[in-house]
ZADO-1210 file (C-alpha; in nm, 4 decimals, padded with zeros to 6 digits):
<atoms>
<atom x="-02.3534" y="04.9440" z="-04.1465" code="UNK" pos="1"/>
<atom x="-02.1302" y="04.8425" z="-03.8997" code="UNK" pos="2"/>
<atom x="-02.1640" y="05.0984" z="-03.5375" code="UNK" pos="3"/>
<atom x="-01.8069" y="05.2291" z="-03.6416" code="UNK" pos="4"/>
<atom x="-01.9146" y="05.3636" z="-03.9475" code="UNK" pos="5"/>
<atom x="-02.2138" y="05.5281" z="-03.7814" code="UNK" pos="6"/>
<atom x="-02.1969" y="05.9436" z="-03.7699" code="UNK" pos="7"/>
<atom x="-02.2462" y="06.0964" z="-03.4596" code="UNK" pos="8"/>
<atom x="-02.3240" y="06.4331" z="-03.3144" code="UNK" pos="9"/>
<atom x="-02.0975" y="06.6667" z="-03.4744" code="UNK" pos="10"/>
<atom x="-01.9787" y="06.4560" z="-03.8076" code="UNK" pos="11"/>
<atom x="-02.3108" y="06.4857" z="-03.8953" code="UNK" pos="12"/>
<atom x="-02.2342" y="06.7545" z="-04.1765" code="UNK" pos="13"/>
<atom x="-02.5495" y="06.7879" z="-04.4078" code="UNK" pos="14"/>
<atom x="-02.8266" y="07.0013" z="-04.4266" code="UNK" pos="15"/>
<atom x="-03.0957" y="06.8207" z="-04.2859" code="UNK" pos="16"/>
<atom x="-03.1933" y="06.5181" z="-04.1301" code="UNK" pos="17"/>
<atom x="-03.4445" y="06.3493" z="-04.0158" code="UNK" pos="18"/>
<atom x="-03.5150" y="06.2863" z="-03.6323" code="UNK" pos="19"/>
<atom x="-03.6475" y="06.0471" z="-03.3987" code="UNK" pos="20"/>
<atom x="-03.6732" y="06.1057" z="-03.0808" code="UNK" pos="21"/>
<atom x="-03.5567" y="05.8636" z="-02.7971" code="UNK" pos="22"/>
<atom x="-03.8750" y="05.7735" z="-02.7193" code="UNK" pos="23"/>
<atom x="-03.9470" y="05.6500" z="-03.0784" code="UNK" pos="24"/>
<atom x="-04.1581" y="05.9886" z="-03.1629" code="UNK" pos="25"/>
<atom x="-04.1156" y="06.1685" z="-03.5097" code="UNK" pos="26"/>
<atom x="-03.9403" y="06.4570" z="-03.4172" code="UNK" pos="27"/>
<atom x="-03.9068" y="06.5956" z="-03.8291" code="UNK" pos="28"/>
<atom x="-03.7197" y="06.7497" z="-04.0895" code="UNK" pos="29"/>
<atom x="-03.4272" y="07.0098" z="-03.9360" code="UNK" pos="30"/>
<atom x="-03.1002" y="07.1062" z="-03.9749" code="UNK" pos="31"/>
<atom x="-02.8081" y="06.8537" z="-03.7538" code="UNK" pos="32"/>
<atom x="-02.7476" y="07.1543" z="-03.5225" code="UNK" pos="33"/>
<atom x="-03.1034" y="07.2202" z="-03.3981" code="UNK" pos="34"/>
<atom x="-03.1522" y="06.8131" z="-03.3906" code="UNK" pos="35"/>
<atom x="-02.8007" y="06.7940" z="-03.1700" code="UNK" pos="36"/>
<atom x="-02.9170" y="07.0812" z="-02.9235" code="UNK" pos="37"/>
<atom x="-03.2356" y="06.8651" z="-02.8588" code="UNK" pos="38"/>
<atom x="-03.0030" y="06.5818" z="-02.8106" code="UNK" pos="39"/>
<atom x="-02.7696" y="06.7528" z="-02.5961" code="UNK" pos="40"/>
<atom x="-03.0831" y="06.9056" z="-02.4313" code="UNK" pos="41"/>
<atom x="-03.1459" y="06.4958" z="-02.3095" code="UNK" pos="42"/>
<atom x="-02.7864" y="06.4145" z="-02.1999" code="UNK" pos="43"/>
<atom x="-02.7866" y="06.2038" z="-02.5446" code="UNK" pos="44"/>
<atom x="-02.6331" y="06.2263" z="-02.8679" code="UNK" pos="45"/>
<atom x="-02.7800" y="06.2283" z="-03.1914" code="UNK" pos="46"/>
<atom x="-02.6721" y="05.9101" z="-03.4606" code="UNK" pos="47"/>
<atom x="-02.7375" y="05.9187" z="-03.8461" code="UNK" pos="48"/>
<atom x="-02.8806" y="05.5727" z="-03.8357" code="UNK" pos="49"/>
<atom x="-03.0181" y="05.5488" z="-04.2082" code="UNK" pos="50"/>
<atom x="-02.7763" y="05.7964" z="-04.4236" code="UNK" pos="51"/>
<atom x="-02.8869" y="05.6551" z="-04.7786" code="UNK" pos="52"/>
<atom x="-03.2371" y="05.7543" z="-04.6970" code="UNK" pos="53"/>
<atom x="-03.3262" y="06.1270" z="-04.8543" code="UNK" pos="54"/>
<atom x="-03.3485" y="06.3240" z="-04.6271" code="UNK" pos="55"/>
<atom x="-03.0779" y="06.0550" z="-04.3820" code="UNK" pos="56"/>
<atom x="-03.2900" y="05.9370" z="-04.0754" code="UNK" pos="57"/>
<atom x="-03.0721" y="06.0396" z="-03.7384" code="UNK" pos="58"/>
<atom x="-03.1825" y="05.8983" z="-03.3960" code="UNK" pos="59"/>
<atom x="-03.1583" y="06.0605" z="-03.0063" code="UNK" pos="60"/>
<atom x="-02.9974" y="05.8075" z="-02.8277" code="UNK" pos="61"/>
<atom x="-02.7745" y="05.6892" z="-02.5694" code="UNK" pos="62"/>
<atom x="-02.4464" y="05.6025" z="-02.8328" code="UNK" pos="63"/>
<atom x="-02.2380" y="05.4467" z="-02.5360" code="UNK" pos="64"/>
<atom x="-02.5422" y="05.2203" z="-02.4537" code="UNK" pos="65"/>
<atom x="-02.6305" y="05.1420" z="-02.8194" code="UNK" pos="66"/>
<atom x="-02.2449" y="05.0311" z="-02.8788" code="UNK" pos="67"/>
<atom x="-02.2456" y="04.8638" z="-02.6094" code="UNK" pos="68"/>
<atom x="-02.5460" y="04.6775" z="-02.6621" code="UNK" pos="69"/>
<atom x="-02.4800" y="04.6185" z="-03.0052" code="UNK" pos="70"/>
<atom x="-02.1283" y="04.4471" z="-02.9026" code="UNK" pos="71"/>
<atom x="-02.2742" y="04.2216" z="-02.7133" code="UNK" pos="72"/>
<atom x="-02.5364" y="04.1012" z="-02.9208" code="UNK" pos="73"/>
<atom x="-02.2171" y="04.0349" z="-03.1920" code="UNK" pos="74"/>
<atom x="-02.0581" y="03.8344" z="-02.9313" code="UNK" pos="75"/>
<atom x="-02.3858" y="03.6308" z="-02.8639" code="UNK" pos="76"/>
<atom x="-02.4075" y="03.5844" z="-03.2493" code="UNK" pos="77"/>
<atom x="-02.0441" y="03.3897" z="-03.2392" code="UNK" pos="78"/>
<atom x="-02.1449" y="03.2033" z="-02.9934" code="UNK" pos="79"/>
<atom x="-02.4453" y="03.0948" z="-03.1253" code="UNK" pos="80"/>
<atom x="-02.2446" y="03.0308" z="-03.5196" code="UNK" pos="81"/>
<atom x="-02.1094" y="02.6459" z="-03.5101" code="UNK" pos="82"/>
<atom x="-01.8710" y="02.5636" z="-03.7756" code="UNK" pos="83"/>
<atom x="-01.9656" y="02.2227" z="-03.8575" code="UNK" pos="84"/>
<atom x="-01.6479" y="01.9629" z="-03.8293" code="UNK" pos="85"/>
<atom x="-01.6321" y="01.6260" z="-03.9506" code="UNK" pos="86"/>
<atom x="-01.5704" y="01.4267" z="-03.6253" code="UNK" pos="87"/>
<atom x="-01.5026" y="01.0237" z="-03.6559" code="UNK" pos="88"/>
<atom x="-01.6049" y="00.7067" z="-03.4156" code="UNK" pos="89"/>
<atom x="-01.4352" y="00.3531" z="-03.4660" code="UNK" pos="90"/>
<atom x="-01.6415" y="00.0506" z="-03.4493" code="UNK" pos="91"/>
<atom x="-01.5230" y="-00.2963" z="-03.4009" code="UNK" pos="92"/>
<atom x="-01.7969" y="-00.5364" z="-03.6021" code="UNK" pos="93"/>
<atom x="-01.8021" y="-00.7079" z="-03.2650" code="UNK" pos="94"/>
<atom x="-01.8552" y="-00.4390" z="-03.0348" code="UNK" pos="95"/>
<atom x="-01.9615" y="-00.5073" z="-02.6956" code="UNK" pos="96"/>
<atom x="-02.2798" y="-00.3676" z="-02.5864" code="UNK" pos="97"/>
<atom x="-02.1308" y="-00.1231" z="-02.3566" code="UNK" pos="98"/>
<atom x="-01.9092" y="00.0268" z="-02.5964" code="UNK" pos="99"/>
<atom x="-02.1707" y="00.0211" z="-02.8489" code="UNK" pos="100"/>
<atom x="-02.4054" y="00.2349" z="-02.6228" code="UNK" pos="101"/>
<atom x="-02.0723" y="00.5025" z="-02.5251" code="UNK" pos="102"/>
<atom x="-01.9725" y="00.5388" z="-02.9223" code="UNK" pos="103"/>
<atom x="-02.3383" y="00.6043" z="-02.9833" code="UNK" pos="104"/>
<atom x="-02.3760" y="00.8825" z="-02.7233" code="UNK" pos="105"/>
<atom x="-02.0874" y="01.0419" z="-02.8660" code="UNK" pos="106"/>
<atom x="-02.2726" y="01.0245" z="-03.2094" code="UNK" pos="107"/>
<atom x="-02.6030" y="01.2031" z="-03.1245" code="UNK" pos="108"/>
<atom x="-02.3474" y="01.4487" z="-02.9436" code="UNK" pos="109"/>
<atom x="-02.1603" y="01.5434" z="-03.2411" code="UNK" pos="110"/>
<atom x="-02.4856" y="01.5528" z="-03.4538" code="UNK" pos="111"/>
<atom x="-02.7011" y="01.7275" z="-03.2124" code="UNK" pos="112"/>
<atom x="-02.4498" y="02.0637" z="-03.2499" code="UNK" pos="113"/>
<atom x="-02.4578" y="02.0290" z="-03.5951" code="UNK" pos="114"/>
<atom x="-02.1226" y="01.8411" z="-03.6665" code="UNK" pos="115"/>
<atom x="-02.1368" y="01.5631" z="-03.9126" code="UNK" pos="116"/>
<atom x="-01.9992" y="01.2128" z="-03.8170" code="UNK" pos="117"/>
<atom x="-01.7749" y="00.9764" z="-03.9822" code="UNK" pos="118"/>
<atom x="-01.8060" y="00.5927" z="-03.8930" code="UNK" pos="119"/>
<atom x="-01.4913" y="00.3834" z="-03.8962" code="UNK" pos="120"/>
<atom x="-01.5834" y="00.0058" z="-03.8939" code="UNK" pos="121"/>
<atom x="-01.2280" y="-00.1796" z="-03.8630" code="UNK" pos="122"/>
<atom x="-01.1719" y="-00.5387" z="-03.9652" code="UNK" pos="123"/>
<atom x="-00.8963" y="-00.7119" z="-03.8292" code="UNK" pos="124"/>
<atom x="-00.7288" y="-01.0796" z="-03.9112" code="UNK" pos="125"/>
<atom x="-01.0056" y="-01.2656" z="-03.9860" code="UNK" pos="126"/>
<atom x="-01.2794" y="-01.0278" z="-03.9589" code="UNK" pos="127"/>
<atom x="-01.2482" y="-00.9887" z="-04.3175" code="UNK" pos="128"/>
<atom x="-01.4227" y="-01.2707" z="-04.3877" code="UNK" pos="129"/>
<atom x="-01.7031" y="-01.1723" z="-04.2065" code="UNK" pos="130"/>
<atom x="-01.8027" y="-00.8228" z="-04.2863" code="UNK" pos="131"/>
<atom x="-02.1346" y="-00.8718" z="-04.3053" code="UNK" pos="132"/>
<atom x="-02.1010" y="-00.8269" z="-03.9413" code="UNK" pos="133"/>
<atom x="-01.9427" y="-00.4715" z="-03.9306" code="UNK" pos="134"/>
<atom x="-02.2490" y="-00.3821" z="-04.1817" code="UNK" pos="135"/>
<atom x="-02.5248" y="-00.5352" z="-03.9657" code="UNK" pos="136"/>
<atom x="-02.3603" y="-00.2507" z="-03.6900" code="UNK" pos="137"/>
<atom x="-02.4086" y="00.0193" z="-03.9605" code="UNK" pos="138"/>
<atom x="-02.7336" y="-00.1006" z="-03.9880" code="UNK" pos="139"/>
<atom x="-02.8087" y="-00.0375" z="-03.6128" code="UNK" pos="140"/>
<atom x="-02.6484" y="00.2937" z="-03.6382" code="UNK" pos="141"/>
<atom x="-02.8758" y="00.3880" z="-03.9028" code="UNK" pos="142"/>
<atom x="-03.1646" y="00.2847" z="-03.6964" code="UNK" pos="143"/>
<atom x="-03.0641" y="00.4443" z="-03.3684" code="UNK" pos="144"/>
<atom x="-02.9948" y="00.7897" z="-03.5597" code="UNK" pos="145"/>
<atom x="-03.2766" y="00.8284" z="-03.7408" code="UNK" pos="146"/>
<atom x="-03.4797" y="01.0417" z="-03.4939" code="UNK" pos="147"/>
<atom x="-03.1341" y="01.3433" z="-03.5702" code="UNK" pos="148"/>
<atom x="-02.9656" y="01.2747" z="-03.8613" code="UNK" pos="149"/>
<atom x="-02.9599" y="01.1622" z="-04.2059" code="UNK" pos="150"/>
<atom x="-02.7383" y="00.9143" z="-04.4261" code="UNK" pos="151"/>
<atom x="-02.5010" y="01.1548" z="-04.6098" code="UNK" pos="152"/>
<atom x="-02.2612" y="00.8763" z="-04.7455" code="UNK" pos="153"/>
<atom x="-02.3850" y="00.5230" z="-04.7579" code="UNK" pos="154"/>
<atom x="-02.1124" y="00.2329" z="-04.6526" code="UNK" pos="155"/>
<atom x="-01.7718" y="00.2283" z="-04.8631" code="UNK" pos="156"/>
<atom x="-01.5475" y="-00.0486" z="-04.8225" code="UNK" pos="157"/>
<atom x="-01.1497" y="00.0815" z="-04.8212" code="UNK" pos="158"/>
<atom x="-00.9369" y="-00.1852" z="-04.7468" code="UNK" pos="159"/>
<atom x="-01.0157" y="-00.3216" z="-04.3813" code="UNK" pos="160"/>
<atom x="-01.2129" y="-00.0155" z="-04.3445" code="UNK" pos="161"/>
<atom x="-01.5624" y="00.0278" z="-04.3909" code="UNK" pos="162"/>
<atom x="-01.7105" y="00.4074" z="-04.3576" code="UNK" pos="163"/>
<atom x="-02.0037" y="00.6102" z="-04.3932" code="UNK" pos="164"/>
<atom x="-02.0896" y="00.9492" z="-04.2643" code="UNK" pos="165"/>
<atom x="-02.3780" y="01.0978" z="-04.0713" code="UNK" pos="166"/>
<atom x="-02.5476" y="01.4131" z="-04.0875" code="UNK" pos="167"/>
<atom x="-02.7273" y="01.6106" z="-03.9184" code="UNK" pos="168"/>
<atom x="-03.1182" y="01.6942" z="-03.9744" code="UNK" pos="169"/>
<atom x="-03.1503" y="02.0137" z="-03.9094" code="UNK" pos="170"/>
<atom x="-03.5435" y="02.0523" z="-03.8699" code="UNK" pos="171"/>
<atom x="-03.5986" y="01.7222" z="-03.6643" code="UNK" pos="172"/>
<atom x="-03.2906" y="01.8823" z="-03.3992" code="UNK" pos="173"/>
<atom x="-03.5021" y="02.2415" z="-03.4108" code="UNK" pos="174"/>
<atom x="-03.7947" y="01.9786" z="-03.3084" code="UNK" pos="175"/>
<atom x="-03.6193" y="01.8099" z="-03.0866" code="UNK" pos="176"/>
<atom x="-03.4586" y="02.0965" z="-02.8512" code="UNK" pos="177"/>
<atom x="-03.8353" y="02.2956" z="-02.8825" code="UNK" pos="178"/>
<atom x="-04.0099" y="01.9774" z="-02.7226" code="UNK" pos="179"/>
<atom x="-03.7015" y="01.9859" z="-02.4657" code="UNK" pos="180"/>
<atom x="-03.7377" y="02.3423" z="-02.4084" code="UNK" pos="181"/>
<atom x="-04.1524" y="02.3202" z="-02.3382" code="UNK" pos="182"/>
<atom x="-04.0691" y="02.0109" z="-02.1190" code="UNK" pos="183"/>
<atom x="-03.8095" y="02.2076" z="-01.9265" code="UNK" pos="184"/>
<atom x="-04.0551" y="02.5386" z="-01.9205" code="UNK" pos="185"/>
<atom x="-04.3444" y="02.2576" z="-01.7555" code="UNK" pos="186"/>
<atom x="-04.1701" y="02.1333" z="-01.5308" code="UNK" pos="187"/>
<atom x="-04.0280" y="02.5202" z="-01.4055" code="UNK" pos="188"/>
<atom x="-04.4409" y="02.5550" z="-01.3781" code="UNK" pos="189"/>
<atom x="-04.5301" y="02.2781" z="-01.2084" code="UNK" pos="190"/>
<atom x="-04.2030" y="02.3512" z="-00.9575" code="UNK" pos="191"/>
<atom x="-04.3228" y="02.7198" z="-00.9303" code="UNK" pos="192"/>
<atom x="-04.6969" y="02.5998" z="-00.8510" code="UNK" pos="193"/>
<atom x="-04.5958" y="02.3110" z="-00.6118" code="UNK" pos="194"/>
<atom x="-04.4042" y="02.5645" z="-00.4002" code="UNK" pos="195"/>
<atom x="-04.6674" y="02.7729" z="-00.2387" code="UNK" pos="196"/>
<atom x="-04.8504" y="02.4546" z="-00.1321" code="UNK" pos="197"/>
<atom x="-04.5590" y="02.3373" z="00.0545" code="UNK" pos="198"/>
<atom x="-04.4924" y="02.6885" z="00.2083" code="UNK" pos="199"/>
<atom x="-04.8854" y="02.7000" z="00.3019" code="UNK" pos="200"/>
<atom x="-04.8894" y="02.3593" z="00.5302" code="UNK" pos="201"/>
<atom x="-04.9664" y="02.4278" z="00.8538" code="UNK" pos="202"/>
<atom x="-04.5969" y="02.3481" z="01.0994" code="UNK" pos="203"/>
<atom x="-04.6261" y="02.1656" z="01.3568" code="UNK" pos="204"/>
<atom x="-04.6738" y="02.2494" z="01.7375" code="UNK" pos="205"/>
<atom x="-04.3582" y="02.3552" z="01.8686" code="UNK" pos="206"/>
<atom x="-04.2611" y="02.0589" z="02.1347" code="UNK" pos="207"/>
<atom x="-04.5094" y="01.8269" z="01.9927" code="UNK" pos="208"/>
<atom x="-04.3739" y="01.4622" z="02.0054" code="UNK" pos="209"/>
<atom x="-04.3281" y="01.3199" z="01.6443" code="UNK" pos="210"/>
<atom x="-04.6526" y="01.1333" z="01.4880" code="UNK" pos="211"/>
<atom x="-04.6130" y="00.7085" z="01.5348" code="UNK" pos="212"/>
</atoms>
């Protein structure tokens, strides 16, 4: 139940309820008006927070705050929801290292938030004759994903265009970003610990001439 369809205070029309108190105490079974004087009695207001329950559970609280909170932690839920897209990278069967290194960042970008990614390998002219060399780049790719993603559609051949799509493995990511996470909590610890010690040296005498 969404917090607009919540009943509060005095649309609370039945005859009796449930109560918890703010604190989280069982409060009992009474009738809304005694339960919305104790309310009223804290500055708070009194929500029907399970009404298919028999008698419906209602709840001393802060409503503002609880909407409020509630809100946010929608917002924070959006954010967090990624709509996978299918993104695409050209390759050139004779890529340059360079380039090879920049279209392969962009790769483990696109897979690492969850997006899936569709490999273009274009032939030109004469290329054609050689496409084993567009599929030994696949082949890399394959290789240098492996750690993120999966295979979702093995090399087709379309004309001058050879494609596959990449997608990403959801369990080795959550892997991934945990490790990152305890690495980035260590190193917060070892910052934390290493900063006293450097606070505790002794300075030096003021005027002293430098060491050397």
């Amino acid at each position: 139940m969404s917090v607009r369809q919540l009943r509060v205070n005095e649309r609370i029309r039945i005859a009796q309820v449930r109560v918890i108190g703010d604190d989280g105490a069982q409060l009992g079974i009474m009738a809304p008006a005694d339960a919305l004087r104790l309310a009223r009695e804290r500055n708070l207001d009194l929500v029907e927070v399970a009404p298919t329950t028999n008698p419906p559970v209602c709840r001393i609280m802060d409503f503002n705050k609880f909407r409020y909170d509630e809100a946010r932690r929608e917002r924070e839920a959006k954010k967090k929801h990624h709509v996978a897209k299918l993104k695409e990278v050209k390759f050139k069967p004779r890529i340059e290292t360079h380039d090879y290194q920049v279209k392969l960042g962009m790769l483990k970008r696109f897979l690492m938030r969850g997006d899936q990614a569709k490999v273009t390998m274009v032939y030109r002219g004469r290329e054609m004759t050689h496409t084993e060399l567009g599929r030994r780049v696949l082949d890399r790719l394959v290789e240098d994903l492996k750690g993120f993603s999966k295979v979702e559609r093995t090399p087709v051949q379309e004309g001058r265009f050879l494609t596959m799509v990449f997608g990403p493995d959801r369990d080795k990511i959550k892997r991934i970003v945990k490790a990152e996470e305890r690495a980035k909590k260590a190193q917060e610890k070892a910052a934390a610990q290493a900063a006293p010690s450097e606070a505790a040296r002794p300075a030096g005498r003021p005027g002293a001439a430098p060491a050397g």
